[in-house]
Backbone bond lengths (Angstrom), bond angles and torsions (degrees), N, CA, C in turn:
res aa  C-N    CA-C-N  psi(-1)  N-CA   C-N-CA  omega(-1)  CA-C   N-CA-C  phi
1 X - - - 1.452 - - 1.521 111.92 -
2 X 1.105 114.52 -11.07 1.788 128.98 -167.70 1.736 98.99 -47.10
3 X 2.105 88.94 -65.42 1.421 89.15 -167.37 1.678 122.47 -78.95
4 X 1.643 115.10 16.50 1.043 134.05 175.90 1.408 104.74 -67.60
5 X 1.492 92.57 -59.53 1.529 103.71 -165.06 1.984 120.34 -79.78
6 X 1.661 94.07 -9.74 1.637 98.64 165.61 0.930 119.17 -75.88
7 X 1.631 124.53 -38.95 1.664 101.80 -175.52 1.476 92.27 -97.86
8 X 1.055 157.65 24.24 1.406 130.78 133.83 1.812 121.71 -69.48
9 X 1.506 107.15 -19.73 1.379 109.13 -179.51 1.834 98.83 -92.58
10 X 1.147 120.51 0.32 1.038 117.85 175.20 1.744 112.20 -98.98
11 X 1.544 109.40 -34.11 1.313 93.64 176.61 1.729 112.29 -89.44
12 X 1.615 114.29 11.20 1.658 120.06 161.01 1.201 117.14 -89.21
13 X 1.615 109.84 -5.23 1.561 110.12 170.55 1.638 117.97 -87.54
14 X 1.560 94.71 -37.45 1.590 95.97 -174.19 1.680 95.82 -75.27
15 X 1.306 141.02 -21.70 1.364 134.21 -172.63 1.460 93.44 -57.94
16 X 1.621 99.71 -63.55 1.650 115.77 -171.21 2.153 105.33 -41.06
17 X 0.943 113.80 -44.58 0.886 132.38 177.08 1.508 143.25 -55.29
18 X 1.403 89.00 -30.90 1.502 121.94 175.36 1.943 131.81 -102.97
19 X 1.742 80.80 -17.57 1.272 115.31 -172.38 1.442 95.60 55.79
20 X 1.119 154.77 70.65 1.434 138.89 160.93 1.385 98.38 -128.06
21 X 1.626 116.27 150.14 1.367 137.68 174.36 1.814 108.33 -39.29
22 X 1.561 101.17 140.06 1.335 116.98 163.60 1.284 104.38 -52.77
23 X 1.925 101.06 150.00 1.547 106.56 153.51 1.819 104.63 159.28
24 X 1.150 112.07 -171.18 1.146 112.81 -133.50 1.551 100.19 -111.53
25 X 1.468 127.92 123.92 1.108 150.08 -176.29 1.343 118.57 -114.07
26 X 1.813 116.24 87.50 1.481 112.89 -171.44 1.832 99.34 -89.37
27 X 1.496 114.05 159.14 1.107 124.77 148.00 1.146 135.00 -137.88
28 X 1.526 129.84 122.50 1.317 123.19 -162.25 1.375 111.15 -104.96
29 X 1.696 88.24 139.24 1.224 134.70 -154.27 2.036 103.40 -87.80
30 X 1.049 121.21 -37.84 1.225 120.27 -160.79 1.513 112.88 173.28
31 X 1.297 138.74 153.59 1.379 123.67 -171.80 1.466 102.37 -173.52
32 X 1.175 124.56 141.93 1.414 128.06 174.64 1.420 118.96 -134.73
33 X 1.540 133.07 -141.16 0.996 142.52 178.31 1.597 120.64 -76.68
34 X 1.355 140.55 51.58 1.588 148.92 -160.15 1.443 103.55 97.46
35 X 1.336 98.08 44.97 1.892 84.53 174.46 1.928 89.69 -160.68
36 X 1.523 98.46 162.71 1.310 90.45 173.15 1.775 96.57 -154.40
37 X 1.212 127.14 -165.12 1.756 141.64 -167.72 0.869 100.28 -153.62
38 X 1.538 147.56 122.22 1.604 125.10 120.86 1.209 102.57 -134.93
39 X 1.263 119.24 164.75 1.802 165.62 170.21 1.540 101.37 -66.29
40 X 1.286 120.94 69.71 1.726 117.05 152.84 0.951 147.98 -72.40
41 X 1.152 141.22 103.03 1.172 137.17 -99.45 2.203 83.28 -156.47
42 X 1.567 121.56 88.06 1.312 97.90 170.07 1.580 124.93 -116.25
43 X 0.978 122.57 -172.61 1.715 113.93 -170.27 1.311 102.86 -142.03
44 X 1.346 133.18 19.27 1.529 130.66 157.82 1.575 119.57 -50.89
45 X 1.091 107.40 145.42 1.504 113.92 171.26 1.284 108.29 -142.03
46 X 1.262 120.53 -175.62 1.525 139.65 -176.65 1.342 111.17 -50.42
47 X 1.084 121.04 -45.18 1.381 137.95 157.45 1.912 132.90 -30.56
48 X 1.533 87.39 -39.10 1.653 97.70 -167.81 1.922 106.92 -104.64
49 X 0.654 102.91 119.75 2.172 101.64 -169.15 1.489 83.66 -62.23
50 X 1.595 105.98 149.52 1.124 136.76 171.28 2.052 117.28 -65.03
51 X 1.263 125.56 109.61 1.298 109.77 -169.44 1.605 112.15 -106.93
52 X 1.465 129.65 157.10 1.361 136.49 -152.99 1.981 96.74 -79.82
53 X 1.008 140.62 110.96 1.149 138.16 149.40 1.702 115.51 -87.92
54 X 1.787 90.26 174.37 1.478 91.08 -177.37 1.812 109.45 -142.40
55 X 1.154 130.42 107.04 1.439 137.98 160.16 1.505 118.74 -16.27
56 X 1.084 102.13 72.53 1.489 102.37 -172.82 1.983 96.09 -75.06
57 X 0.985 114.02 -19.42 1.594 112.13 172.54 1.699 114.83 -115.26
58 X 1.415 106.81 -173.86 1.377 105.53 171.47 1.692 103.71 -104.79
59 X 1.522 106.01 139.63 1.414 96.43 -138.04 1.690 91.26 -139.84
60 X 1.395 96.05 118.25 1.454 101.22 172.25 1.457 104.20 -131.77
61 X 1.532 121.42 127.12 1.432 119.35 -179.45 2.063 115.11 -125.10
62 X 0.963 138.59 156.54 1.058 148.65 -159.21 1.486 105.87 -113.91
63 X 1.230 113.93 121.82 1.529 95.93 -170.80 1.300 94.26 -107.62
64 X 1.249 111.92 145.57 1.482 120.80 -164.30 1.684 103.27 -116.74
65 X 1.226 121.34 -44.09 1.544 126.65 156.63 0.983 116.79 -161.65
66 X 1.489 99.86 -179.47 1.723 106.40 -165.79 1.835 117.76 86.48
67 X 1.090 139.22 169.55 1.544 127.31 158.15 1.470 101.72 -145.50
68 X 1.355 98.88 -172.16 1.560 104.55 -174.21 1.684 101.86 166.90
69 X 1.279 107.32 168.26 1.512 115.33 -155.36 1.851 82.97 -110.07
70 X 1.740 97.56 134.23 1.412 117.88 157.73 1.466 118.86 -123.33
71 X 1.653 102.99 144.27 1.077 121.52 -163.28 1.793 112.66 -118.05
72 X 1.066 150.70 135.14 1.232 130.44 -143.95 1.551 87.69 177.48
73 X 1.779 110.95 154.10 1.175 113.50 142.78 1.615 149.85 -48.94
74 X 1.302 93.60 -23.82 1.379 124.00 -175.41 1.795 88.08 -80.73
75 X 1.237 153.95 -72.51 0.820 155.95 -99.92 1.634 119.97 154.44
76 X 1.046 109.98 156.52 2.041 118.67 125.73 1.417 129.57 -107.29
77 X 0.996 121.93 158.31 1.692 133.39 -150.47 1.708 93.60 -171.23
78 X 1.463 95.13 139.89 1.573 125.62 167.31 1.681 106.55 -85.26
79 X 1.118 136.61 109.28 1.333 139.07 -172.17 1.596 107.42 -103.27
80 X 1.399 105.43 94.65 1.529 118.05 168.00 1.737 119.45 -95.39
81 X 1.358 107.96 173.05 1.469 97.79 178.04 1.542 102.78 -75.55
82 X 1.551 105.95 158.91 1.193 113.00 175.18 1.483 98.32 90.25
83 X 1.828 135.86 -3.14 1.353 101.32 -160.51 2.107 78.24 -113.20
84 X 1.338 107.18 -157.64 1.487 112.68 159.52 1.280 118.93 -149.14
85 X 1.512 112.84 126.81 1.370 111.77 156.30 1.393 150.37 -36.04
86 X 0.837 154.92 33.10 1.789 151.63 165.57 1.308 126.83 -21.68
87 X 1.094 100.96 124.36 1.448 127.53 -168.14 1.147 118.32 -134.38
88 X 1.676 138.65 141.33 1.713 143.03 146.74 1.197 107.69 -80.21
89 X 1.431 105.41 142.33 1.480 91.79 148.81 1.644 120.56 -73.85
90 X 1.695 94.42 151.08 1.232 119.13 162.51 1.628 89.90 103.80
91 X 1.423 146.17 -0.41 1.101 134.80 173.97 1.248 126.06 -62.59
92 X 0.666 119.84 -174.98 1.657 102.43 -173.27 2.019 92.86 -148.71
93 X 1.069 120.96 117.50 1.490 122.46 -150.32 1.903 95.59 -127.02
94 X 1.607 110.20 -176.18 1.316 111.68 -179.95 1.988 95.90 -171.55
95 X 1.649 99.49 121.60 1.153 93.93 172.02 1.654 112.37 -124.97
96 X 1.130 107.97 154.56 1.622 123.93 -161.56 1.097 107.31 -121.32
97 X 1.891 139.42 138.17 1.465 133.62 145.32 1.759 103.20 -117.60
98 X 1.954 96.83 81.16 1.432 103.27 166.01 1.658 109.53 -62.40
99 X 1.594 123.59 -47.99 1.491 113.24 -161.57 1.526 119.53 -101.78
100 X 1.342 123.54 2.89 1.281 153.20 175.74 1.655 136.75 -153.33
101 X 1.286 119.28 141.18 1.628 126.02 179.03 1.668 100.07 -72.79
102 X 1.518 125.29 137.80 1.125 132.39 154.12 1.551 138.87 88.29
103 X 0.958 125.76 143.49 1.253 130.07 -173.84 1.439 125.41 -166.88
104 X 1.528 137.25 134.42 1.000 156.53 158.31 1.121 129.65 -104.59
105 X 1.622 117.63 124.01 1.153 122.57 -138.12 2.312 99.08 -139.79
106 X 1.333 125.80 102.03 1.308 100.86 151.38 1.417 129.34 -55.38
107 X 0.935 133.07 165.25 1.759 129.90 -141.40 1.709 82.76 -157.25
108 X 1.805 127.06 125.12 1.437 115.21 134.06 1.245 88.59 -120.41
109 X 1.659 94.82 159.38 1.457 114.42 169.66 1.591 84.74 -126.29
110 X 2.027 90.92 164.07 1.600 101.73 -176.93 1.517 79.89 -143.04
111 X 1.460 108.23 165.11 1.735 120.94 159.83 1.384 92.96 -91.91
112 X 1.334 112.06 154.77 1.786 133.04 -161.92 1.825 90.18 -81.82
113 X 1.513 127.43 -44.95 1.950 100.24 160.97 1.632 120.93 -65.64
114 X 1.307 112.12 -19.56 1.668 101.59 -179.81 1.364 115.21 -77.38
115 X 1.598 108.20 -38.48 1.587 95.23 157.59 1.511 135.36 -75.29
116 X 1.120 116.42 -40.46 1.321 131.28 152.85 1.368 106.14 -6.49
117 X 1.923 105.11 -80.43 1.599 113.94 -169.26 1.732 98.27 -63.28
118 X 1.242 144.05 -28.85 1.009 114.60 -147.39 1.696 88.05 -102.36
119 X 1.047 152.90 0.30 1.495 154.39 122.37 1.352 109.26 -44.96
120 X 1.435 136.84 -45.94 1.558 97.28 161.01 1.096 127.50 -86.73
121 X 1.564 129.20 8.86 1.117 126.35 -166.51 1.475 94.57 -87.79
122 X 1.491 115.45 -40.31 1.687 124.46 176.08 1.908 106.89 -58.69
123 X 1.436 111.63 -13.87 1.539 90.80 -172.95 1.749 116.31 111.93
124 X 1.736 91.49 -20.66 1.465 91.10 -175.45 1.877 115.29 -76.26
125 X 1.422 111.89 99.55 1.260 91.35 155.72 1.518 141.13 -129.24
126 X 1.231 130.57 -165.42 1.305 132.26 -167.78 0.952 125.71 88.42
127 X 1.395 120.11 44.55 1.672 125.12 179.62 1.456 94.01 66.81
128 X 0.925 124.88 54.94 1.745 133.48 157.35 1.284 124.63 -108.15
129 X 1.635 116.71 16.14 1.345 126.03 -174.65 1.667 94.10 -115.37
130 X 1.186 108.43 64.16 1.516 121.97 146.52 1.598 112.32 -179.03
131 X 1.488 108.84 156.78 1.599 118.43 178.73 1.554 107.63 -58.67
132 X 1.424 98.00 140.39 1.839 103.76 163.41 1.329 98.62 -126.60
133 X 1.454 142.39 -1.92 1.371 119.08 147.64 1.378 140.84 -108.25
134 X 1.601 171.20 168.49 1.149 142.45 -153.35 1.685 105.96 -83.79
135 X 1.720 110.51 -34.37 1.429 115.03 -135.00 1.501 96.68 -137.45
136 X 1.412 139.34 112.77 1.344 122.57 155.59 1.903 108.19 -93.88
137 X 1.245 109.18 136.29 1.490 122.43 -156.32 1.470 103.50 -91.10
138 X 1.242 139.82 151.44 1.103 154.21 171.72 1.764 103.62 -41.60
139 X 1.246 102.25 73.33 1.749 127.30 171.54 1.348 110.52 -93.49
140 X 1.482 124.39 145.88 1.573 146.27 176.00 1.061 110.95 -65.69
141 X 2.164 119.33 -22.62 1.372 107.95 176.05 1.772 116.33 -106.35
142 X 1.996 112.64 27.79 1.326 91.85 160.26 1.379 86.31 -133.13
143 X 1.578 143.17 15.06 1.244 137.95 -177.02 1.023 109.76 -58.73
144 X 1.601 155.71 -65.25 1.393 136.94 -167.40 1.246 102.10 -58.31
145 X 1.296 139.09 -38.40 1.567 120.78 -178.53 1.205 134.90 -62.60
146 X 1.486 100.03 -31.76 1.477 121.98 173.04 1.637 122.45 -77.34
147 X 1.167 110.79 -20.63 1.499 118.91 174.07 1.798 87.40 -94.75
148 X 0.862 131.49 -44.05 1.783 126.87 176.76 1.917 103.89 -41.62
149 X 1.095 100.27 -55.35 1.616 111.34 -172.63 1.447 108.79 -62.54
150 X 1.345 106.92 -53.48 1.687 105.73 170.06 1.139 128.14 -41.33
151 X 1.899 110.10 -60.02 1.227 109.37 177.84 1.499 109.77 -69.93
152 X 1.314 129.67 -19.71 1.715 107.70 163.59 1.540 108.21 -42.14
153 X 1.101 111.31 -57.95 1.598 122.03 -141.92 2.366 86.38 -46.26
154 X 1.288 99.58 -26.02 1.207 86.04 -164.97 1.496 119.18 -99.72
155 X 1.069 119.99 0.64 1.605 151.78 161.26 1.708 103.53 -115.21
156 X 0.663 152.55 108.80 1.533 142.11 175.99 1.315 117.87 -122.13
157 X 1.541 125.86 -1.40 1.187 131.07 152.35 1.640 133.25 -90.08
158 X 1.251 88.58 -15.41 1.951 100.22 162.00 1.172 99.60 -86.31
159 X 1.394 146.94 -21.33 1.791 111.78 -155.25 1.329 93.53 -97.32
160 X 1.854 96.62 173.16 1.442 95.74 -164.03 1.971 94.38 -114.62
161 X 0.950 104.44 82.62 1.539 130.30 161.98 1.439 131.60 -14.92
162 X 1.452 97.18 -60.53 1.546 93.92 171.59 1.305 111.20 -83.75
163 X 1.631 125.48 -19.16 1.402 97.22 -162.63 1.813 88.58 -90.85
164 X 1.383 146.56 -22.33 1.234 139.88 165.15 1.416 115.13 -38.39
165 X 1.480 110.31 -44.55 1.232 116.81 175.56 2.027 126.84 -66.07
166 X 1.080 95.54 -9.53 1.496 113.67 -169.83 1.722 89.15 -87.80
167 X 1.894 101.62 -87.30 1.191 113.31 174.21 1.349 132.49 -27.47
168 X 1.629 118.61 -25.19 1.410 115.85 -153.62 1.782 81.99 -94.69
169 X 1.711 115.37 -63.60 1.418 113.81 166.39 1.187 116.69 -20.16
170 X 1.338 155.15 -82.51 1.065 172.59 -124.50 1.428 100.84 -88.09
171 X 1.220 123.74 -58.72 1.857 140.25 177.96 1.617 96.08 -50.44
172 X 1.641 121.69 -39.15 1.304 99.39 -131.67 1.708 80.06 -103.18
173 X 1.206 112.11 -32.71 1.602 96.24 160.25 1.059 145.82 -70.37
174 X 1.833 114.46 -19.53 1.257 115.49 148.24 1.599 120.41 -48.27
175 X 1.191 101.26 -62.78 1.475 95.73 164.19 1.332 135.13 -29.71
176 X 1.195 113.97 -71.64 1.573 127.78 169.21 1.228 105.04 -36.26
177 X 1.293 140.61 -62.11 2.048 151.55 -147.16 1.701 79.79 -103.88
178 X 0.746 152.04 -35.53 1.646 113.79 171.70 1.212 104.60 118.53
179 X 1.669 114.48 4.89 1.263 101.84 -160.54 1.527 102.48 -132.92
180 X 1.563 104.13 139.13 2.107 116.11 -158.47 1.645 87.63 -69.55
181 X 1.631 92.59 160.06 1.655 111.08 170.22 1.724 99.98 -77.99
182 X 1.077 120.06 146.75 1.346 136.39 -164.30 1.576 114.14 -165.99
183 X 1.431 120.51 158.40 1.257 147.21 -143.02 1.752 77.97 -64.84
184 X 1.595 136.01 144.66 1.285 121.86 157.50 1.463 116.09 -117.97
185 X 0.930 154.57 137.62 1.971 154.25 177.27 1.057 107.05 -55.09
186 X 1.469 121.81 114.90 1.578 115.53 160.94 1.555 112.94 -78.75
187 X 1.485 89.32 160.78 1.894 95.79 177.96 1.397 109.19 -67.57
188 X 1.429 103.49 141.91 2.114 106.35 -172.74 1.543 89.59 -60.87
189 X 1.476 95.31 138.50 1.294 134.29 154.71 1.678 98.63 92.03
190 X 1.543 115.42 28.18 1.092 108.69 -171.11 1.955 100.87 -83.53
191 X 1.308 111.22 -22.71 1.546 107.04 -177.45 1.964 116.29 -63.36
192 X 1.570 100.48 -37.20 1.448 112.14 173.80 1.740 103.77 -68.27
193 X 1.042 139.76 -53.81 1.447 145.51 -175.42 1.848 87.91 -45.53
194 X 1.401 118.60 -64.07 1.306 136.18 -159.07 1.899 102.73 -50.60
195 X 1.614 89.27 -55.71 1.186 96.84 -167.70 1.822 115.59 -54.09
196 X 1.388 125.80 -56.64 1.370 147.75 123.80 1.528 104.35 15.70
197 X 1.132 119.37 -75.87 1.265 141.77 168.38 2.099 113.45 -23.75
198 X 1.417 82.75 -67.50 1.197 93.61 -179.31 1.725 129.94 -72.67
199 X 1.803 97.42 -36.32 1.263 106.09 166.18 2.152 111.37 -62.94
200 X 1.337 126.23 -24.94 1.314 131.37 175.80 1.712 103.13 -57.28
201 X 1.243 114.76 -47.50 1.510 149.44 -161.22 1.616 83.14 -50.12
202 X 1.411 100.04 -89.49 1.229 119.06 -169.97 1.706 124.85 -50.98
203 X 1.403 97.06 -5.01 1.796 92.23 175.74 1.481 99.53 -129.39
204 X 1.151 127.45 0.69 1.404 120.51 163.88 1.460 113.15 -125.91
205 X 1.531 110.20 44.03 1.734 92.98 -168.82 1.754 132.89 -73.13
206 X 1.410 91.76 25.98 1.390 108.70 -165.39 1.957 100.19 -98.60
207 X 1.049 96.57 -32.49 1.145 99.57 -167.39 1.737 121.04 -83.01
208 X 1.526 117.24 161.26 1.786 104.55 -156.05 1.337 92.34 -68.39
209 X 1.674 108.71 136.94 1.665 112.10 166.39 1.592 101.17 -143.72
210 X 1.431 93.44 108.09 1.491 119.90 163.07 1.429 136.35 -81.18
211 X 0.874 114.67 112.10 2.018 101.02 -174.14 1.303 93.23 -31.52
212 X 1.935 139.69 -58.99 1.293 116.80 -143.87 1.730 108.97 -86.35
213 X 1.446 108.51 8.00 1.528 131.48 171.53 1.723 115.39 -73.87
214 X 1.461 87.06 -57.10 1.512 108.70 -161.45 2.148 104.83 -73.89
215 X 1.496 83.74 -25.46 1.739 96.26 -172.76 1.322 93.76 -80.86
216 X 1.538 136.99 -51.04 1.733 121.65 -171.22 1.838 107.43 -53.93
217 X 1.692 92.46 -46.54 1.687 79.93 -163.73 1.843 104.17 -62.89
218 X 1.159 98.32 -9.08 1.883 90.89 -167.75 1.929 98.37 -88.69
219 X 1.533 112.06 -6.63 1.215 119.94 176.45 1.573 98.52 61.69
220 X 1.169 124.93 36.91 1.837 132.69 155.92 1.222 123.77 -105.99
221 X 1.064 143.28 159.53 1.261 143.19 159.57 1.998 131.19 -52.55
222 X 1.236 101.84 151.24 1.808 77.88 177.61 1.617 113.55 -54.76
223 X 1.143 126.36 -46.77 1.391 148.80 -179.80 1.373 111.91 -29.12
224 X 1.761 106.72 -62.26 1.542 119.90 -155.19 1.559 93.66 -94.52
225 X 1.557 122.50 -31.33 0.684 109.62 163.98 1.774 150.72 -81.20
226 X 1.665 96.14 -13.31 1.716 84.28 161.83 1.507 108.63 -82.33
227 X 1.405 132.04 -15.41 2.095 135.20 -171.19 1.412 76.00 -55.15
228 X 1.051 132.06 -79.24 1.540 160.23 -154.36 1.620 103.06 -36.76
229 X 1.254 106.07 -63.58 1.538 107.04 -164.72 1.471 77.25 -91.32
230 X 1.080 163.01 -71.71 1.466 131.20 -146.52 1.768 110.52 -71.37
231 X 0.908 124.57 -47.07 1.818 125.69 153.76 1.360 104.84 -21.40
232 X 1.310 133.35 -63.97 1.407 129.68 -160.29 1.607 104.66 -102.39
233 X 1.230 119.21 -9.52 1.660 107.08 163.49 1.124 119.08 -143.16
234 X 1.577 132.22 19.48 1.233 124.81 151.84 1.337 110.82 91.17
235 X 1.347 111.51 -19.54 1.834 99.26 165.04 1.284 82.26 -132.55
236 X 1.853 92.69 -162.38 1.489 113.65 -171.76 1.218 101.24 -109.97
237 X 1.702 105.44 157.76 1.566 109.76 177.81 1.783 130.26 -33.57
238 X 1.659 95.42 -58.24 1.117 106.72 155.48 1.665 129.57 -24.40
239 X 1.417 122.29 -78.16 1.252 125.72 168.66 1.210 123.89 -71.42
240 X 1.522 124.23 4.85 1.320 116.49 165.21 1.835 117.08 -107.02
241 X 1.820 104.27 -13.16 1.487 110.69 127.98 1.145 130.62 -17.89
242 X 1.164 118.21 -88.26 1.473 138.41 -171.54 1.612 104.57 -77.40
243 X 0.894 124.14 -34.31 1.525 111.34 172.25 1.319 128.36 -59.15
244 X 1.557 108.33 -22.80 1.170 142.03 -147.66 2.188 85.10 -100.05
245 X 1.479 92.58 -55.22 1.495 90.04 -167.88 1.617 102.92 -68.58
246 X 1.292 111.84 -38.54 1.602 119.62 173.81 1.580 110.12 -32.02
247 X 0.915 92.97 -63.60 1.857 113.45 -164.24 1.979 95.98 -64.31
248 X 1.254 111.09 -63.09 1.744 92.90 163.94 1.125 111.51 -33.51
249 X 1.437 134.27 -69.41 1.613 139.11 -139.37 1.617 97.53 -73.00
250 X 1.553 112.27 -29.88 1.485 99.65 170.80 1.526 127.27 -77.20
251 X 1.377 103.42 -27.34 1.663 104.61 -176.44 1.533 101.95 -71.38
252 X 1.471 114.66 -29.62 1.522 111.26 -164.88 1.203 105.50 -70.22
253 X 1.822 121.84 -44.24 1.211 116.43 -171.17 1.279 122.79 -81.23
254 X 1.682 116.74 -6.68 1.400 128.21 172.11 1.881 111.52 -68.70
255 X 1.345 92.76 -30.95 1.708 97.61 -169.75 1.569 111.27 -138.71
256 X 1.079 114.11 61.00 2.002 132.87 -168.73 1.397 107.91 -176.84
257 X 1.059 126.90 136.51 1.385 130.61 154.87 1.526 125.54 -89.59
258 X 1.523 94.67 10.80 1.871 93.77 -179.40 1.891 119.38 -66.66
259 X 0.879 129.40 137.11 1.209 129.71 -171.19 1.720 121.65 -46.33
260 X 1.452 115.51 147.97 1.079 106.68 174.64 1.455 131.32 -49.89
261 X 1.764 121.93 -31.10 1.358 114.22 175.14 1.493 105.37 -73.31
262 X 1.178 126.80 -20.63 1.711 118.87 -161.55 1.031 95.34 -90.76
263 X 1.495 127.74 -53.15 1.876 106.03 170.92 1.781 117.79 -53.46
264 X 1.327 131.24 -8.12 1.216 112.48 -162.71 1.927 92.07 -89.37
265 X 1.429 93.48 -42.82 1.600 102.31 -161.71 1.680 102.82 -72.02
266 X 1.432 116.72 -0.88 1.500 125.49 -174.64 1.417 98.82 -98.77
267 X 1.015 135.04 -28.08 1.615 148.63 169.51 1.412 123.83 -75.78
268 X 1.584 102.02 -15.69 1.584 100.05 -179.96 1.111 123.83 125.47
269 X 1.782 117.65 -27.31 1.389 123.12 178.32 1.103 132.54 -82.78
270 X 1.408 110.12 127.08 1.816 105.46 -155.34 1.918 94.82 -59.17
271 X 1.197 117.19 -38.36 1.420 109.00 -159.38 1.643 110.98 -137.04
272 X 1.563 116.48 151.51 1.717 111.34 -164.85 1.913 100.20 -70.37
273 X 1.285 119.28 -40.76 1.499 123.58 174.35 1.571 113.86 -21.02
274 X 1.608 101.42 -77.07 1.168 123.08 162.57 1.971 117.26 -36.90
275 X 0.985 89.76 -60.17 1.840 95.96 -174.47 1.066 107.79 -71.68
276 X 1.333 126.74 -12.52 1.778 128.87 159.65 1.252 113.70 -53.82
277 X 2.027 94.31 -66.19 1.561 91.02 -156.56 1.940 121.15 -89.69
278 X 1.673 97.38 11.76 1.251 107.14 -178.80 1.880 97.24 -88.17
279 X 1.141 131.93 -12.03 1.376 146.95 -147.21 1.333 113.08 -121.30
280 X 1.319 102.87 -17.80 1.439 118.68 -178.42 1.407 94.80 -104.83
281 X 1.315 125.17 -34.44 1.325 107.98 -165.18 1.600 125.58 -107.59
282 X 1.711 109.05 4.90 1.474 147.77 129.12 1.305 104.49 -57.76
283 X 1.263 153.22 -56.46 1.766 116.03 -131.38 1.871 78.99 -127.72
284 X 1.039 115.51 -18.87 1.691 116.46 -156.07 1.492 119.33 87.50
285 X 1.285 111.33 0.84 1.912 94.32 -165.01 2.040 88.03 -153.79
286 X 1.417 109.84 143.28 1.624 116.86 -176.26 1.529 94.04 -59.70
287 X 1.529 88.97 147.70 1.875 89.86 165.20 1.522 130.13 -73.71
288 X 1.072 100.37 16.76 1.494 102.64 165.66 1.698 104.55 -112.55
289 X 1.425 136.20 -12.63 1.400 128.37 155.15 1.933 119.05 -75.54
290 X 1.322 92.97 -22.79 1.767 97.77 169.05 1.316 108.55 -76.71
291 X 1.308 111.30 -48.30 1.644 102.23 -171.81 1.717 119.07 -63.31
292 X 1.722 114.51 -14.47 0.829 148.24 158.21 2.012 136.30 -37.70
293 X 1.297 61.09 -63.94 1.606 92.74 176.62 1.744 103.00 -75.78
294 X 1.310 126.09 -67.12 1.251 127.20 178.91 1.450 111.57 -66.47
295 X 1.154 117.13 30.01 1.475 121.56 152.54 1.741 111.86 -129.57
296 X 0.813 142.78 -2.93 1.140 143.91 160.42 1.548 136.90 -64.45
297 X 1.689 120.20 114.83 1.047 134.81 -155.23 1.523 123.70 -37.45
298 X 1.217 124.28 119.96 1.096 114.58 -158.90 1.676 123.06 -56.58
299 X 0.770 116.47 1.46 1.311 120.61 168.09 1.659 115.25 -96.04
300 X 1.441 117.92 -23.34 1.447 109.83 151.00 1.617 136.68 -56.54
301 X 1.688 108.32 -0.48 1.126 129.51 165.22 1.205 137.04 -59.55
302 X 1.467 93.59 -51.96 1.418 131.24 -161.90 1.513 108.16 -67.07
């Protein structure tokens, strides 16, 4: 959370600095088909009156630091790190920093059918595909996700985005309705679609594969389809992505002399940084000490 909380004290310095009015600086993080990411980042203080906004999405955000007072139909709520915002669309909300400057905030937005479907896809029904309270509080049953989202914010090209975005939705209304995460039914023939899935994986792992990619061709939902593929292989699409590209980048560099950036960007990775430290932290050693090693005389083995 350290470097969470530096560049938010850094962009309250340059405000301070600039003397110009608080306010709110989103950056997006990632975005797909009814879903979106960004990095909120605001600089209000005690100083600046609180102004009326409106939820143009369904809106759950992660506060990562800083706090500040929310105002909502649902409620008011004290918004600390660790807690999350909730929102409908179309609400019309108001946030305040009467006792402190600043706040940083992960941000998803959903379109009102993408959440919708992914509440019945979880089981939730009866008009249970929206918040009835403002604030779920720094609870044991959305904490790994919420420390997951953070540490994106600080790597944001490794995390795996959409499916956080699925999971975190889904958690936070279980939460809300009262009701525990539990075993859910996939649609028949969802294990063969799955399976399919994975065999594609494995012979094109170069190519972009998105849960909300990988879920049309399997004709499932994002929902049913990550339960599905993590049920039957033990991780998530996401990391079996990259495991998938990992495992190329080693055979190539064991038996090719093409350079370390051209195998990374031939595997899928937008950039060598990235393909370092995902490679380093798979195999134990940079891909230029593996490629290393599997050239060494066989008696340096021994």
């Amino acid at each position: 959370m350290a470097k969470i909380a530096i560049d938010l004290e850094r962009a309250l310095w340059d405000r301070a600095l600039n003397g110009t009015p608080g306010g709110i600086a989103p950056r997006m993080i990632a975005r797909g088909d009814g879903w979106t990411v960004a990095d909120v980042i605001c600089t209000s203080g005690p100083q600046d009156r609180p102004f009326e906004e409106q939820h143009s999405h369904v809106s759950l955000a992660i506060v990562a630091a800083g706090s500040f007072q929310y105002r909502s139909p649902l409620g008011r709520a004290l918004m600390m790190p660790g807690s999350m915002m909730l929102g409908n669309a179309g609400h019309c909300f108001e946030c305040g920093h009467e006792h402190g400057a600043g706040d940083r905030c992960v941000s998803f937005w959903f379109s009102v059918d993408y959440f919708e479907r992914l509440a019945a896809d979880a089981g939730l029904r009866g008009g249970r595909a929206c918040f009835t309270i403002a604030r779920l509080p720094p609870v044991r049953a959305v904490s790994p996700l919420v420390a997951r989202a953070c540490a994106g914010v600080v790597t944001p090209t490794n995390a795996p985005w959409e499916e956080l975005a699925v999971e975190l939705a889904v958690r936070a209304l279980q939460v809300v309705s009262g009701i525990p995460p539990g075993p859910v039914s996939s649609p028949r023939g969802a294990e063969a679609r799955v399976t399919d899935a994975v065999r594609r994986i494995e012979t094109q792992p170069d190519s972009a594969q998105t849960l909300g990619s990988l879920a049309r061709d399997a004709s499932l939902s994002p929902f049913h389809f990550l339960r599905t593929f993590e049920r039957l292989t033990g991780v998530t699409p996401h990391q079996y992505v990259l495991r998938a590209r990992l495992r190329e980048a080693a055979i190539r560099l064991s038996v090719e002399s093409s350079s370390v950036l051209d195998v990374a960007l031939d595997c899928g990775f937008g950039d060598v940084s990235n393909f370092n430290r995902a490679f380093r932290a798979e195999f134990g050693v940079t891909p230029r000490a593996f490629r290393a090693a599997r050239l060494l005389p066989r008696s340096e083995h021994a």
